[in-house]
Backbone as numpy.savetxt, mean C-alpha at the origin, in Angstrom:
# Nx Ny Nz CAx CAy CAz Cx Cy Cz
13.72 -18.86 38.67 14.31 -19.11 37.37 13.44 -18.57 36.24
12.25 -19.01 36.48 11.13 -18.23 35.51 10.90 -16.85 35.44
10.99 -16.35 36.59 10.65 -14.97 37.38 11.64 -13.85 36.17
11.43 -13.50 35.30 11.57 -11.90 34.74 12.68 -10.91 35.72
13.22 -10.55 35.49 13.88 -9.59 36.34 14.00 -8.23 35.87
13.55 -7.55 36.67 13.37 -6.14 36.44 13.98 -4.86 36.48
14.48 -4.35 35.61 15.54 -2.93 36.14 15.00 -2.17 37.32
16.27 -2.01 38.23 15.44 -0.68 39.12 15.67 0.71 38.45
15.06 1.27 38.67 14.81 2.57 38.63 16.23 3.39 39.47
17.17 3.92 38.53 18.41 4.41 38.76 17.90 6.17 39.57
18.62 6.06 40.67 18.38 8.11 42.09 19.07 8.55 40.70
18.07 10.25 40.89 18.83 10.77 40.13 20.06 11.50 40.78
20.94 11.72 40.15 22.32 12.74 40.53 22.19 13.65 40.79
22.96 14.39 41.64 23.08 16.30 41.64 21.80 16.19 42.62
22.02 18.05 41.93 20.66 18.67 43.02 19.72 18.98 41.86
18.48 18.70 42.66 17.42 18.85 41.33 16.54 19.92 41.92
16.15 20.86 40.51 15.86 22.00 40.55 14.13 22.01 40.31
13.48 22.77 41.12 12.17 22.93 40.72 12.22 23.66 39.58
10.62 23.48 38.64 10.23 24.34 37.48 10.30 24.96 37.50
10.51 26.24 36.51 10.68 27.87 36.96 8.79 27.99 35.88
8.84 29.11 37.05 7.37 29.58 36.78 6.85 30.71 35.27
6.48 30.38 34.16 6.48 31.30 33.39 5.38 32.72 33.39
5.91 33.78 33.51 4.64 34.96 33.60 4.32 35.08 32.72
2.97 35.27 32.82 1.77 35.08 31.32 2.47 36.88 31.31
2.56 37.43 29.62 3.17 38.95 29.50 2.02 39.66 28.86
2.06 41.03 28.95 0.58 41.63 28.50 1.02 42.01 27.18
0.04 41.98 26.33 0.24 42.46 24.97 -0.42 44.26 24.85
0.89 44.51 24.30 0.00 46.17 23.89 0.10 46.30 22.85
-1.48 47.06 22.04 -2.29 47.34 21.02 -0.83 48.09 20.33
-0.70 47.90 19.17 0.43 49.35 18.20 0.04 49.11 17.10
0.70 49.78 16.33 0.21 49.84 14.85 0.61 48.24 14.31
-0.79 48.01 13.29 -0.98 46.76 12.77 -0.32 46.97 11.32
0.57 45.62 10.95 1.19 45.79 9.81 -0.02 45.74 8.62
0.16 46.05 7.38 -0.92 46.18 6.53 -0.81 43.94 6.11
-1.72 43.57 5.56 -1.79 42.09 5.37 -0.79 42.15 3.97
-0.18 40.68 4.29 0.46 40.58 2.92 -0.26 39.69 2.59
-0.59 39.87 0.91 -0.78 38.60 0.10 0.23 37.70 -0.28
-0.98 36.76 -0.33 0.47 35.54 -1.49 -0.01 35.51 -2.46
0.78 35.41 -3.43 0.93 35.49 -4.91 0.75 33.66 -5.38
-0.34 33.94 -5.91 -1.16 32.41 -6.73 0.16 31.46 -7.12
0.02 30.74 -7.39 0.74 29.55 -8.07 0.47 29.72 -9.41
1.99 29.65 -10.22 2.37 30.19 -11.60 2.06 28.32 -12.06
1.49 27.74 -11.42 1.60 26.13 -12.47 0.34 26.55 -13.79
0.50 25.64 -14.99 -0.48 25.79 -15.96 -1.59 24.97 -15.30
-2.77 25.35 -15.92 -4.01 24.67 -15.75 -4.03 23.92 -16.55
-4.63 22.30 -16.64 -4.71 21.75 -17.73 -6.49 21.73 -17.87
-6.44 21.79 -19.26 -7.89 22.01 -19.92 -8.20 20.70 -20.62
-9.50 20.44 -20.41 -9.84 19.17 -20.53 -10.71 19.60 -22.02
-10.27 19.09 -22.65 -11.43 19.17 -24.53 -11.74 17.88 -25.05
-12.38 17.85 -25.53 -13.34 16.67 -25.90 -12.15 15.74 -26.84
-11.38 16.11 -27.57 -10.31 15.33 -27.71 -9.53 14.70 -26.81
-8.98 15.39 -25.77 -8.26 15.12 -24.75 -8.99 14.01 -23.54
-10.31 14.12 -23.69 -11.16 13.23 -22.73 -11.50 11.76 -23.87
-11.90 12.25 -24.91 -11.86 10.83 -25.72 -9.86 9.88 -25.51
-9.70 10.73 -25.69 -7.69 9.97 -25.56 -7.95 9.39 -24.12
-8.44 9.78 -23.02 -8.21 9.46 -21.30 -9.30 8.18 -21.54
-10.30 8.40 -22.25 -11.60 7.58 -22.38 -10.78 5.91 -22.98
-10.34 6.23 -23.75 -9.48 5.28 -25.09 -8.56 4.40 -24.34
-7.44 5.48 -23.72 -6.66 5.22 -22.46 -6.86 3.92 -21.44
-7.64 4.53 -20.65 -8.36 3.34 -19.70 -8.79 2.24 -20.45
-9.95 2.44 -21.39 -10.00 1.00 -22.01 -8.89 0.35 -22.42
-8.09 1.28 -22.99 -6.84 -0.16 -23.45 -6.58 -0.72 -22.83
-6.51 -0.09 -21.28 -5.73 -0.42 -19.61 -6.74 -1.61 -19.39
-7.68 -1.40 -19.50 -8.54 -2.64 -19.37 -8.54 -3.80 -19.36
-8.64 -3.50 -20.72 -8.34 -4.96 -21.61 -7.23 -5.23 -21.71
-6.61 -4.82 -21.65 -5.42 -5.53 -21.45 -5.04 -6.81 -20.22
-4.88 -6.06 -19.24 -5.43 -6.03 -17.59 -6.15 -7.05 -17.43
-7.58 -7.24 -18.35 -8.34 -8.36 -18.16 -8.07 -9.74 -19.10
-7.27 -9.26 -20.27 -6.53 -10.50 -21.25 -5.43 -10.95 -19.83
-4.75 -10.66 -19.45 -3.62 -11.03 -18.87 -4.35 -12.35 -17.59
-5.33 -11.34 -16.81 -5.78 -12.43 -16.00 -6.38 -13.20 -16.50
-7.19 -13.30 -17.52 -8.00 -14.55 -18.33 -6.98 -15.45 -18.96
-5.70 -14.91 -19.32 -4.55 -16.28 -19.79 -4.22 -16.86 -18.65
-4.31 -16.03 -17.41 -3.01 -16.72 -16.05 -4.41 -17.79 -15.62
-5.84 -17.45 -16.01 -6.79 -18.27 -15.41 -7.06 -20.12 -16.24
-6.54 -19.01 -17.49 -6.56 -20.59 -18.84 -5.56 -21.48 -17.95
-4.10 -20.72 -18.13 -2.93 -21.38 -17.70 -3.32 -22.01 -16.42
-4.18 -22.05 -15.67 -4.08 -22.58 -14.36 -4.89 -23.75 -14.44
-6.31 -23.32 -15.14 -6.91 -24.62 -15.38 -5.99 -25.51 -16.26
-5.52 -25.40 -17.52 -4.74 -26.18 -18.73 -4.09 -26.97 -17.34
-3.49 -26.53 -16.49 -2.49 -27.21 -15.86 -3.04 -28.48 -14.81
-4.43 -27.98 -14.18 -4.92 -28.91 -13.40 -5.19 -29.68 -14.23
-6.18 -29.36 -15.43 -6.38 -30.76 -16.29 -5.59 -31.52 -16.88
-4.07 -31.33 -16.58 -3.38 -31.76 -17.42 -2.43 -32.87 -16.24
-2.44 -32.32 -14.81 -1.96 -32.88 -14.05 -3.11 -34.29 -13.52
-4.52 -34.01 -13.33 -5.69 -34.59 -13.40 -5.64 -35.75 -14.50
-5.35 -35.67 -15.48 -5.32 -36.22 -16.94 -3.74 -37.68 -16.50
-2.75 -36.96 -15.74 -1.81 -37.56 -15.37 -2.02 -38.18 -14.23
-2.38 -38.24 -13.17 -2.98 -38.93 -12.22 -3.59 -40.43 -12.68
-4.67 -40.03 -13.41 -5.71 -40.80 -14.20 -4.69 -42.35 -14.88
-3.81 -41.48 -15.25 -2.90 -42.45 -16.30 -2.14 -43.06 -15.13
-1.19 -43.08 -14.04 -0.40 -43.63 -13.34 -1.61 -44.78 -12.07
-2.91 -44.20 -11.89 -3.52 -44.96 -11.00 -3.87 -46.28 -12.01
-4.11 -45.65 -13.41 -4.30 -47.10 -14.19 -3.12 -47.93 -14.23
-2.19 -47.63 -14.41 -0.73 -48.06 -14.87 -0.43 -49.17 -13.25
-0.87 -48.03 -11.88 -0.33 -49.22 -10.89 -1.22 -50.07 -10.84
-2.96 -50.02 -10.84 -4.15 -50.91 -10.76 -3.58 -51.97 -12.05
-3.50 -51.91 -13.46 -3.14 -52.87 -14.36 -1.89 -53.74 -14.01
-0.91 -53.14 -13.04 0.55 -54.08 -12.74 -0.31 -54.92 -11.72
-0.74 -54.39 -10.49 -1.51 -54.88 -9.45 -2.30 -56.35 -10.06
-2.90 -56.06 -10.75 -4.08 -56.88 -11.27 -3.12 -58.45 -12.13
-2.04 -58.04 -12.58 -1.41 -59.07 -13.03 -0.28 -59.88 -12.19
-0.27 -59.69 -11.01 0.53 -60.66 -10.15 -0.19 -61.89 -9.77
């Protein structure tokens, strides 16, 4: 019942044919075509100038800071929230200890 059961392995059909043998063929020497070139890539180059690297420079920093404001709010927001849930705890363990205490 546990035991896996296994496909057999299906005879093949027909008549089966051995490999056919390939002959290695001799190459003869003739006239060699002249080489073609390839023709460069027509894309523009971009040129980097000291304007253009201050803008990439500028760039990234904004990316930065930004980047790093975003995680420093999601980090505020996370603490604000424990202390605030912490802060609520605080208040309901007093609330049942003060009912407790007056029976």
């Amino acid at each position: 019942m546990f035991r896996p059961k296994l496909p057999t392995m299906p005879q093949p059909t027909g008549t089966v044919t051995p490999p056919v043998v390939v002959e290695p063929t001799t190459i003869t020497p003739g006239a060699s075509a002249p080489p073609t070139t390839v023709p460069a890539p027509t894309r523009p180059t971009v040129q980097l100038t000291p304007g253009t690297a201050l803008a990439l420079v500028g760039g990234g920093t904004a990316v930065v800071l930004v980047v790093g404001a975003v995680l420093v709010s999601l980090l505020l927001a996370v603490a604000i929230t424990g202390a605030a849930v912490a802060v609520c705890a605080l208040v309901i363990r007093s609330l049942v200890n003060a009912d407790a205490k007056r029976r």
